[in-house]
N, C-alpha and C positions, 0 to 999 in steps of 0.2 A: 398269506394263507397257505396252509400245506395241502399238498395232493388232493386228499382225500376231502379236506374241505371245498377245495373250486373244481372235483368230482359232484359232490352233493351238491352243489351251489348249479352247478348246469344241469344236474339231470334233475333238479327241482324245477326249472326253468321251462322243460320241456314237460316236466308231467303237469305244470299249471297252463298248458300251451302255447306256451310265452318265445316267440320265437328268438332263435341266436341265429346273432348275426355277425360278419366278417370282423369287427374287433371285439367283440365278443372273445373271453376265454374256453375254448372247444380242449376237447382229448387230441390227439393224432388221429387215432384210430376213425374220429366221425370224420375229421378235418378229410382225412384220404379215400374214407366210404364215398361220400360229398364228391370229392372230386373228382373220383373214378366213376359215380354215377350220372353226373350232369356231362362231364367233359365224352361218354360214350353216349348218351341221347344227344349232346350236339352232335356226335361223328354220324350219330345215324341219321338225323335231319338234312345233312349234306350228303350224304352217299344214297338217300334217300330220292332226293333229285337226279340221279341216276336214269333209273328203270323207267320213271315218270317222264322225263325227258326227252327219253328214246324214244317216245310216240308223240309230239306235238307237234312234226311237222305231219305227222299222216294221220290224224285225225279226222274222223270222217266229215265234217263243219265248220264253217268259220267259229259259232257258239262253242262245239266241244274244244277247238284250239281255244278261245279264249280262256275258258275254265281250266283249262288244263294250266296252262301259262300261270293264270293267277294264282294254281295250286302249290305250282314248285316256286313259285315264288314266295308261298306263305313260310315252306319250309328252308327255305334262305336265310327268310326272318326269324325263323323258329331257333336256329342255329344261330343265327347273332345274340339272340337273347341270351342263349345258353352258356356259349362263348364264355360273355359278360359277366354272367354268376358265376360260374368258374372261375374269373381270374379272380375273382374275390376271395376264395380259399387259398392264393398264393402262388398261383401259376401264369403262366404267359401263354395268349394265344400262340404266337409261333411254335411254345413248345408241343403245346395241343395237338396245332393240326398235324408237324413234324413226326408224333408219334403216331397218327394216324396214316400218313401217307408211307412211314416206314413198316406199317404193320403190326407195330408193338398195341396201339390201341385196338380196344374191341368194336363193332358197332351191332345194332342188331343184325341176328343171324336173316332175319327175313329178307336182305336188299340184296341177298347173294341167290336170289331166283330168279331166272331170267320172265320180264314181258313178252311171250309171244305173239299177243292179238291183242283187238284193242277191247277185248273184254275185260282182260288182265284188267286194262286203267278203273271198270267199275269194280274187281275182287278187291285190287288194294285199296280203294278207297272207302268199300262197307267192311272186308275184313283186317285189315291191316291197321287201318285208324279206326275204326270200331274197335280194337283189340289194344288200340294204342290208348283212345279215349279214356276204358275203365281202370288203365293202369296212371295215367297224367290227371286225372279227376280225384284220387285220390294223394299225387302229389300235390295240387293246390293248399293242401294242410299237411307237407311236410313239414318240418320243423326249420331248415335254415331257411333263414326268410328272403334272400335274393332267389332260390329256388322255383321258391311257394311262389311269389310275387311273377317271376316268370310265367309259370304254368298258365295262368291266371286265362293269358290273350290266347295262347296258344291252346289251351283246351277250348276258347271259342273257335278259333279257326278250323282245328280238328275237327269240331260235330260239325262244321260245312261241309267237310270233305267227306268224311262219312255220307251225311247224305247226297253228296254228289255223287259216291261210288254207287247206290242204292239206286238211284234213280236214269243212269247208264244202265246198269243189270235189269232193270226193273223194264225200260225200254226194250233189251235186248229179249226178254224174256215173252214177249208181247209180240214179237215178230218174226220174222219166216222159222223154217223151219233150220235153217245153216244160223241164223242169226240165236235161236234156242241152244242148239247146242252149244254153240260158244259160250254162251253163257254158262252153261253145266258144265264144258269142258275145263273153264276157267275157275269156278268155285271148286270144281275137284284138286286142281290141282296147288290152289292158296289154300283150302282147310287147314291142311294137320301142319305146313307151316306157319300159321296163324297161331296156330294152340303155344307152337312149340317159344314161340315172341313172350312169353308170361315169364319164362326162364326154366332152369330147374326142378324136379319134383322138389318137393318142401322139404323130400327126408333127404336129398343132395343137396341143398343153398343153406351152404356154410355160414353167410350174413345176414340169412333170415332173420332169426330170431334178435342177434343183437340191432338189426335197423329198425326193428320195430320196436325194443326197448326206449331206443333215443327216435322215435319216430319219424325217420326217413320217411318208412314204407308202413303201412296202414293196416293192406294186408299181405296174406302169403301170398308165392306163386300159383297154387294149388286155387285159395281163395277164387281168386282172380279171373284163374283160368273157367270156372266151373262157372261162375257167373257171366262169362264170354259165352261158352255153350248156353248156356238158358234164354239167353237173350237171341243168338244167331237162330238159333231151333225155332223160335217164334217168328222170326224176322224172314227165314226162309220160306216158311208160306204163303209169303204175298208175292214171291216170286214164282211162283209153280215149280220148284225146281227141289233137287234135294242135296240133303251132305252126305260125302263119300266113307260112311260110316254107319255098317249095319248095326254096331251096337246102342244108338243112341235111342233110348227110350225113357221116357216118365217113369221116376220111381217114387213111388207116394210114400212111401216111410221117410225119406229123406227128404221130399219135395224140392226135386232138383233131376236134371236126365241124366242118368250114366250114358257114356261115351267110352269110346277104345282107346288102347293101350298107346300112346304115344309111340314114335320109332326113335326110341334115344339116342342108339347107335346116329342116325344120320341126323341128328342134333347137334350132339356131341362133333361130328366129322367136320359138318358147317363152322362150327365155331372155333372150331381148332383151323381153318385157313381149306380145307377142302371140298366146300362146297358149287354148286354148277356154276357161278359168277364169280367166285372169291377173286381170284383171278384177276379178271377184266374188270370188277370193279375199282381194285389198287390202283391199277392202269392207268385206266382213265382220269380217275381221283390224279393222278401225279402228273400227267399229261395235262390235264386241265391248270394245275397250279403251274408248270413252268411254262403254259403259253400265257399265265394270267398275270406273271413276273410285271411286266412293263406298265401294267394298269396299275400296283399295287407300288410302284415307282413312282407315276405320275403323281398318283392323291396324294402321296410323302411329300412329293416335292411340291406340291400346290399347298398343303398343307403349312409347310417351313415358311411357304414364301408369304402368305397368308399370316403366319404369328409373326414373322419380321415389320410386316406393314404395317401393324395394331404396337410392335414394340414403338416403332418410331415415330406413328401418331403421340403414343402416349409421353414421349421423351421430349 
């Protein structure tokens, strides 16, 4: 077949919703979208355990340690899975995480905010995976299918943590009055980097449009984000509390709230390596991986010893 034939031949495949999969004949162009987009939602799943992290030994509970534990630990999983699909497009973990610990990879711009209280652990989990939820809800029908197939467990795990994060706030917001503030202090300050996690305005994302031809992405950034606000606007009510944005009101011609002007500038700063964590979360990221050397040595070598056993059973 030429070009142009197993062009129409894949992109008929996706307009019947028919997913492609790793032997699958793809373009480059999706093959590298694909892996630039899974291979950075695993880098953020892992550096994601981070921030999270940092508060589980001083959790105010035995309960809130446990939930917390079991949280970063979903997102351990979340990143294995991801890993996985990835290397199905033709990559190698090593080279994966390699590029992350050198920098060269992205991951979301959100994990580079520092936790300062343990209210943070309820913002990121109603606004961070709330924000996370509408955009992996609609990768469950992306188009490559080890993807899709991924998303699958992990968008269950996420609306747990969502409401975990909701119902920490929700606590905090019901008691004293130091325990209120935190709470408002903490929602002030995850907002507008929440918003900013959707990615680029729609008239800057260069990939928009073609990931939504071959159906990667479902909807815009813009989409996405607007439906984030609709939803948090409503959700903030049961918390008595409010968001740190005098513009946001009901607009009945468009039935949907306008909201303020994003700060692109310190978008943009974050994501180019200068934001308040960029830093320290590299760090640690690489710190962690060459104190984790000897573990990842052991399972190789229990591994080896373990297929030697099974060859000489079978010989």
């Amino acid at each position: 077949m030429s070009l142009h034939d197993l062009e129409k031949t894949f992109q008929d495949k996706i307009d019947k919703e028919i997913k492609i999969e790793p032997k699958d004949w793809m373009p480059e162009a999706y093959r590298k979208t694909n892996l630039r987009q899974i291979s950075q939602h695993a880098h953020s799943e892992i550096v994601g355990m981070l921030p999270e992290g940092n508060w589980i030994t001083r959790a105010p509970s035995l309960k809130r340690k446990a939930i917390l534990i079991a949280k970063v630990q979903d997102e351990a999983g979340h990143g294995l899975y991801l890993y996985s699909a990835a290397e199905t497009l033709g990559t190698s973990r090593e080279q994966m995480v390699e590029d992350l610990n050198s920098g060269k990879a992205k991951y979301s711009s959100i994990f580079n905010y520092p936790t300062l209280t343990w209210a943070d652990m309820g913002a990121v989990g109603w606004l961070v995976d709330g924000a996370a939820i509408l955009n992996q809800v609609m990768l469950c029908r992306t188009s490559y299918g080890p993807y899709a197939r991924a998303m699958v467990r992990i968008c269950k795990e996420e609306s747990f943590h969502q409401r975990q994060g909701f119902e920490t706030l929700l606590v905090l917001s019901k008691g004293t009055k130091e325990q209120k503030a935190m709470c408002q202090d903490a929602i002030n300050r995850w907002w507008w980097p929440s918003l900013m996690m959707f990615g680029p305005k729609d008239s800057e994302s260069t990939n928009s449009d073609q990931s939504i031809k071959w159906k990667i992405k479902r909807k815009t950034n813009d989409e996405l984000r607007q439906q984030f606000v609709d939803m948090i606007t409503e959700q903030i009510k049961l918390l008595g509390m409010t968001l740190p944005d005098e513009s946001i009101r009901w607009n009945k011609q468009r039935n949907h709230y306008d909201f303020g002007e994003i700060n692109w500038d310190e978008f943009w700063s974050v994501v180019k390596g200068n934001g308040p964590c960029n830093k320290q979360r590299l760090e640690a990221k690489n710190k962690d991986h060459q104190e984790g050397l000897w573990v990842r040595k052991a399972a190789l070598a229990y591994a080896e010893k373990k297929r030697l056993r099974v060859t000489v059973k079978v010989a």
